[in-house]
C-alpha positions as CSV (number, residue, x, y, z in Angstrom):
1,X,135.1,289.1,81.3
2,X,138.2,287.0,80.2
3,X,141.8,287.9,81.4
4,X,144.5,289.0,78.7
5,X,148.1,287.7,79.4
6,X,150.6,289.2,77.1
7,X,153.9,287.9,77.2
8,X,157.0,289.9,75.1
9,X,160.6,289.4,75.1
10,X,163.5,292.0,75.2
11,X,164.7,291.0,71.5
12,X,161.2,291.2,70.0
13,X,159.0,294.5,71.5
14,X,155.2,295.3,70.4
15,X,154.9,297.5,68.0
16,X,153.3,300.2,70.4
17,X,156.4,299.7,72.9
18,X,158.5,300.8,70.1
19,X,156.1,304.2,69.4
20,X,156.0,305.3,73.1
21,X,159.0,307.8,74.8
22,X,158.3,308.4,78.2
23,X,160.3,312.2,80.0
24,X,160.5,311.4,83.4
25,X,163.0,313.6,85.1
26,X,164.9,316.9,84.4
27,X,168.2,315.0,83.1
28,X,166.4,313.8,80.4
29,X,166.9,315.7,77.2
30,X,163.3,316.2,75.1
31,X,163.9,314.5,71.8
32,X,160.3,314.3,69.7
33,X,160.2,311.6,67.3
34,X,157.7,310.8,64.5
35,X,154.8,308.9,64.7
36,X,155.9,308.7,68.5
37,X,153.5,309.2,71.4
38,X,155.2,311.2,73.9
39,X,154.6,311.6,78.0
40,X,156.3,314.5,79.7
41,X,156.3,314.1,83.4
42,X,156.4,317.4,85.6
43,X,159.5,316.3,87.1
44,X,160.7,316.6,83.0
45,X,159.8,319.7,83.0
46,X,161.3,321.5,86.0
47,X,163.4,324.7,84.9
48,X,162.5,324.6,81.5
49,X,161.9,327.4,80.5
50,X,161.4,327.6,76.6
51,X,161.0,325.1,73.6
52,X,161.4,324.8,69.8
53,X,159.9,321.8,68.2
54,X,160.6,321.6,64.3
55,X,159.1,319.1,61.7
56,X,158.0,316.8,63.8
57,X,155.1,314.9,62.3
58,X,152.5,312.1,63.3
59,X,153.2,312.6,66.5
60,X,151.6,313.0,70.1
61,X,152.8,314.7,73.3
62,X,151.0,314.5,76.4
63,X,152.5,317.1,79.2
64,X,151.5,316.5,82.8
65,X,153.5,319.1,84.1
66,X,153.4,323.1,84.1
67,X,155.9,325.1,81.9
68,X,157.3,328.6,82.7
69,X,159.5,331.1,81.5
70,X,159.8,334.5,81.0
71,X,160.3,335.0,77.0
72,X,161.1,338.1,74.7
73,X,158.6,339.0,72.1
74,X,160.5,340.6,69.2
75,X,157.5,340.7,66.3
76,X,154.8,339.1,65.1
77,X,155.3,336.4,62.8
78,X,158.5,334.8,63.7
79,X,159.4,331.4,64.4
80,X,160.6,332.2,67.8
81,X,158.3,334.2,69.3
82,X,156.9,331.9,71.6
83,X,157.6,330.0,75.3
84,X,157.0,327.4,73.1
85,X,157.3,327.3,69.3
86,X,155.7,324.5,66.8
87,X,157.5,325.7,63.2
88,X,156.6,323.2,60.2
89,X,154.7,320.5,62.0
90,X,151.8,318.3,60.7
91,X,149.7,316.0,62.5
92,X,150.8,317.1,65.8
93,X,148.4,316.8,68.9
94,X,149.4,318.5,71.9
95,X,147.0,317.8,75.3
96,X,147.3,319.0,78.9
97,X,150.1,322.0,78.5
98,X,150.0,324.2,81.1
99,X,152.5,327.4,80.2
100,X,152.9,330.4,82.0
101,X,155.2,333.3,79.8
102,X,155.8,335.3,83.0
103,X,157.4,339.0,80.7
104,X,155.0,341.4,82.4
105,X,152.8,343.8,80.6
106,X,154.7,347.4,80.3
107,X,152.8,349.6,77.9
108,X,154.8,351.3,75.5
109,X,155.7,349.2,72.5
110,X,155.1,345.9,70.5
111,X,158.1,344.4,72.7
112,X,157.1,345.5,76.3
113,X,153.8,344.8,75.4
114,X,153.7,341.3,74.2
115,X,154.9,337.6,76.5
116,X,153.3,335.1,74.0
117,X,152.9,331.7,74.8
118,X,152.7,329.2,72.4
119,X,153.6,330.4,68.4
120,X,152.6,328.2,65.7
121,X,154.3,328.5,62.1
122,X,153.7,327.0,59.5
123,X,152.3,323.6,61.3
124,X,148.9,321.6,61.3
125,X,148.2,320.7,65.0
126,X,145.7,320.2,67.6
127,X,145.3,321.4,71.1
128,X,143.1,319.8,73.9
129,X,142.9,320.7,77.6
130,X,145.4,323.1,77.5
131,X,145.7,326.6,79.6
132,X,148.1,329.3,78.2
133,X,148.7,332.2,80.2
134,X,150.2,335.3,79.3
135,X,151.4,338.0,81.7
136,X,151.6,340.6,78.4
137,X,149.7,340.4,75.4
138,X,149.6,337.4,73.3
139,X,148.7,333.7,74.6
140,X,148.3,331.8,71.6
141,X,149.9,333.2,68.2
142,X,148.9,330.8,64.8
143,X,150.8,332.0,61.8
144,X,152.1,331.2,58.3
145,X,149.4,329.0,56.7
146,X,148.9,327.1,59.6
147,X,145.8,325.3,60.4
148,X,145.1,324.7,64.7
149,X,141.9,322.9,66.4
150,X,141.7,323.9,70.4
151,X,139.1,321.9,72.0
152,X,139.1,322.5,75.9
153,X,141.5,325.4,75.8
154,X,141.8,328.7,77.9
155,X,143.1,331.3,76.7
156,X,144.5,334.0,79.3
157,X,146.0,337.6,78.4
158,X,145.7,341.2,79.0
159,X,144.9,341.3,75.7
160,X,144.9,339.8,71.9
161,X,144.5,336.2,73.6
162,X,144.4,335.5,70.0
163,X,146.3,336.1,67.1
164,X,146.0,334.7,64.0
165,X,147.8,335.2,60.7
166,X,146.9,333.7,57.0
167,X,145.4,330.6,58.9
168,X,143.1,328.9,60.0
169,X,141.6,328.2,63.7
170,X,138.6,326.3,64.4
171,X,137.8,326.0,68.5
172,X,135.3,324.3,70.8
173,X,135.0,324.8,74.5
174,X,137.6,327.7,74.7
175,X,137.4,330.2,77.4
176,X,138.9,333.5,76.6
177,X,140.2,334.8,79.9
178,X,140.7,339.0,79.9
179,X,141.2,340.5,83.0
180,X,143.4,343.6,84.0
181,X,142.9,346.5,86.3
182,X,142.9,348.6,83.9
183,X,140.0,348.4,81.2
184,X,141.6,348.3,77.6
185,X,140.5,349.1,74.2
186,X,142.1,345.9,72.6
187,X,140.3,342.6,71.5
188,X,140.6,339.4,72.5
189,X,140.8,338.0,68.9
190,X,143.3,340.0,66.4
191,X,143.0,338.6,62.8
192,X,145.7,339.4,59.7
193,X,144.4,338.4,56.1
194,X,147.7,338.5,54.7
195,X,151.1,338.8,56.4
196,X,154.5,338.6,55.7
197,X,157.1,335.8,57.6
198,X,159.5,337.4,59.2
199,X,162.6,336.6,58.6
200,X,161.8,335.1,55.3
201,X,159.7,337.4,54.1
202,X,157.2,335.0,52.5
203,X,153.6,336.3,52.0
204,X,150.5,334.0,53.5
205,X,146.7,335.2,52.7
206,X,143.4,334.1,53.9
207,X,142.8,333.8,57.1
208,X,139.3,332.3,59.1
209,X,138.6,331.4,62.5
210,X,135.7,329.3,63.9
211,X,134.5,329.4,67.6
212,X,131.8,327.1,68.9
213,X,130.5,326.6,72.4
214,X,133.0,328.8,73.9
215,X,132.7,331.7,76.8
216,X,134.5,335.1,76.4
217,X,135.4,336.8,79.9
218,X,136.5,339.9,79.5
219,X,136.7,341.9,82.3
220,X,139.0,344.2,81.3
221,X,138.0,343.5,77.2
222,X,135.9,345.9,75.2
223,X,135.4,343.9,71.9
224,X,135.8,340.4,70.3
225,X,137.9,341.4,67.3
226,X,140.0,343.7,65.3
227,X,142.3,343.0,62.9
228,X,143.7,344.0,58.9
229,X,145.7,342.8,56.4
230,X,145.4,343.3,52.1
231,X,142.8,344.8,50.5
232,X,142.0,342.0,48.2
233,X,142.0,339.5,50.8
234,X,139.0,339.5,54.2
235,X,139.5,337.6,57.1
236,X,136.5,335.5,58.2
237,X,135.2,334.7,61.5
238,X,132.3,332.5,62.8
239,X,130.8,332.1,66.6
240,X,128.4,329.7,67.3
241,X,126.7,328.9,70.5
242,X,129.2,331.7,72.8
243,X,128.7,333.1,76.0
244,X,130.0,336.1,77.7
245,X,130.3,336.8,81.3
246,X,128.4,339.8,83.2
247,X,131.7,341.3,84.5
248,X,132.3,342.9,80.9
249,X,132.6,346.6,80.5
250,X,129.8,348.2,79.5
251,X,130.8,349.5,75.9
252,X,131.2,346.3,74.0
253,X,131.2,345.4,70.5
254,X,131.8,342.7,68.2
255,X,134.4,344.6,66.1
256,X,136.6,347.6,66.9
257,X,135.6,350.4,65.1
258,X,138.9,353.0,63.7
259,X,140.9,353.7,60.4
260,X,143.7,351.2,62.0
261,X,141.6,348.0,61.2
262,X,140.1,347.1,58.1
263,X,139.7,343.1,55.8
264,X,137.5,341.5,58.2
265,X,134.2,339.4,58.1
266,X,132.2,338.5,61.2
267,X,129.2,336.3,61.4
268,X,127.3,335.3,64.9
269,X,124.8,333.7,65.6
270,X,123.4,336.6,68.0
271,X,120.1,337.6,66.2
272,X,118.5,341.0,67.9
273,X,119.4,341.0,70.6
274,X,122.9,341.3,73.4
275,X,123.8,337.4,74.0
276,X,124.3,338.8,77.8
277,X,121.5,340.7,78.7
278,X,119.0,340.1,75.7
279,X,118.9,344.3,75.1
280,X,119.0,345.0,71.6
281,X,121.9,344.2,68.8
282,X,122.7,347.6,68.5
283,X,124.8,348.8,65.1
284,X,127.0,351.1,66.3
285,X,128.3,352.8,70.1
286,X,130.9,354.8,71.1
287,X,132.2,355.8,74.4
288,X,130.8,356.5,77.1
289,X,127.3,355.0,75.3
290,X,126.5,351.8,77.1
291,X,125.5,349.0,75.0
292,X,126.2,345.9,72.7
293,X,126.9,346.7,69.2
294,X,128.1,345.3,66.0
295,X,130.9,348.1,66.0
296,X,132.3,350.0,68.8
297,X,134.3,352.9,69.1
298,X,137.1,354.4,71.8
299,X,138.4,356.9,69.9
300,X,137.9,360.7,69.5
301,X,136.7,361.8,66.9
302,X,135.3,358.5,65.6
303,X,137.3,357.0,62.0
304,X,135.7,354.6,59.8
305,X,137.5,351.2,59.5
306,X,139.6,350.9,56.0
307,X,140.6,354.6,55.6
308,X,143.4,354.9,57.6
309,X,147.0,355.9,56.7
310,X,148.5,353.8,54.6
311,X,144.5,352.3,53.3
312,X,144.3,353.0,49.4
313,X,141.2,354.9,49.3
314,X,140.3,354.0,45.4
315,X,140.0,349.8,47.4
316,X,138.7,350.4,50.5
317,X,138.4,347.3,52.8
318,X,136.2,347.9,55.4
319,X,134.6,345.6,58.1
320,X,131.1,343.4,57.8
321,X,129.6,342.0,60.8
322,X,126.4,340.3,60.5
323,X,125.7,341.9,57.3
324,X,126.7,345.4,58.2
325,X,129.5,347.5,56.2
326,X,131.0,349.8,58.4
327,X,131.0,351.8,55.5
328,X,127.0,352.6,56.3
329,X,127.3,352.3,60.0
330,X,125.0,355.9,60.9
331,X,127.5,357.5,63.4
332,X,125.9,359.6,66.3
């Protein structure tokens, strides 16, 4: 092994001196530049409580701190919905964010509901060894044409860990945490094939998500996805290689079965039989049937996805999964 002695003078810095900002304490204000590598310091990142990072491109930051805050959830699709918002970034990678949005879950409406912790609009980004934990609904919200890789992620809500609108997701490693005293009918993955920007009111279309190698523990979880959007449009969704823990309620499903949720494709890798127990890949259960199925139901009496209220019945968009329409699901 032969030593390296590099010598550099104040007048004349290395090019990688020049593309590295360092946060080390709290005075410091956070200024992103790009094609800049980035290190924020957990002294940095005491009592901040919310960030908005916009256009920043070819760029890395590397957080070695935690981040919390308690932040309002006003609607989907916004640029601000988050603890921390990426809006019209490319080529960003993000690693070791730790975020907490600490608005607790009050069930009532979208805005009592919801504490979302990182938004992304509009951006094309990476994520790895990252936790994001929301006290509401919501942890990780991708939007607007966007397209995010997670590798090494979890993802912790009472429900809706995901949500992802006209973009695309593709994950490895991700744990999908879902645990709340009370069991709840939601997903953990809520998919939109076409949306509308708020507050430009721009429409995105086409949305797919891929999830490899990743483990879904949902306590307090009752299905993997749910979801609409057009009726010319489907959103599709691959798992590969997942895992779910034994402390899932016993009525599970891959899709949500009601009127409410329609445009969506699911393909697994399951075969015949429950990925948990190896019972059979059942097509269809409802409550208080216990069981793995393709489609399950909460709701009294029983509606078929794609017909609800505002669903044009002459273009009906109902649900596949694993080759099933939920149009010829056999109820009962």
């Amino acid at each position: 092994m032969t030593d390296t002695i590099a010598k550099q003078t104040i007048d004349q810095p290395s090019n990688v001196a020049k593309l590295v900002r360092v946060f080390t304490n709290r005075s410091q204000r956070l200024e992103f530049e790009d094609g800049y590598l980035h290190y924020v310091h957990p002294e940095a990142m005491v009592g901040l409580t919310g960030l908005t990072i916009r256009g920043l491109k070819n760029a890395q930051i590397h957080f070695l701190g935690k981040m919390q805050g308690e932040q309002l959830y006003e609607a989907s699709w916004r640029p601000d919905s988050g603890l921390i918002n990426f809006v019209d970034c490319e080529d960003l990678l993000v690693t070791n964010l730790t975020a907490v949005n600490t608005k607790q879950f009050s069930p009532g409406n979208l805005t009592t509901e919801s504490s979302c912790v990182v938004n992304v609009q509009n951006s094309r980004m990476r994520f790895e060894r990252c936790r994001l934990d929301s006290l509401g609904k919501i942890a990780l919200s991708v939007h607007s044409g966007s397209y995010v890789e997670l590798d090494d992620v979890i993802l912790a809500a009472y429900y809706f860990e995901l949500l992802v609108g006209a973009s695309e997701v593709v994950a490895a490693r991700v744990q999908f945490f879902q645990d709340h005293p009370d069991p709840d009918s939601h997903s953990a993955i809520w998919v939109s094939s076409s949306m509308i920007q708020a507050i430009t009111n721009k429409v995105f279309e086409e949305t797919k998500v891929s999830i490899a190698d990743s483990v879904f523990d949902l306590a307090s979880g009752r299905s993997l996805v749910s979801g609409n959007g057009s009726y010319h449009t489907r959103s599709i969704l691959d798992f590969q290689r997942c895992k779910f823990t034994p402390n899932r309620d016993p009525h599970f499903g891959v899709c949500a079965f009601h009127e409410n949720y329609n445009s969506i494709a699911v393909n697994t890798d399951f075969g015949d039989v429950d990925p948990l127990t190896g019972d059979p890949y059942l097509d269809f259960i409802s409550t208080p049937t216990k069981g793995f199925a393709k489609f399950v139901s909460y709701y009294d009496p029983d509606t078929r996805p794609g017909y609800g209220l505002y669903t044009n019945l002459d273009e009906p968009a109902p649900i596949l999964v694993d080759g099933l329409n939920s149009d010829n699901v056999v109820i009962g």
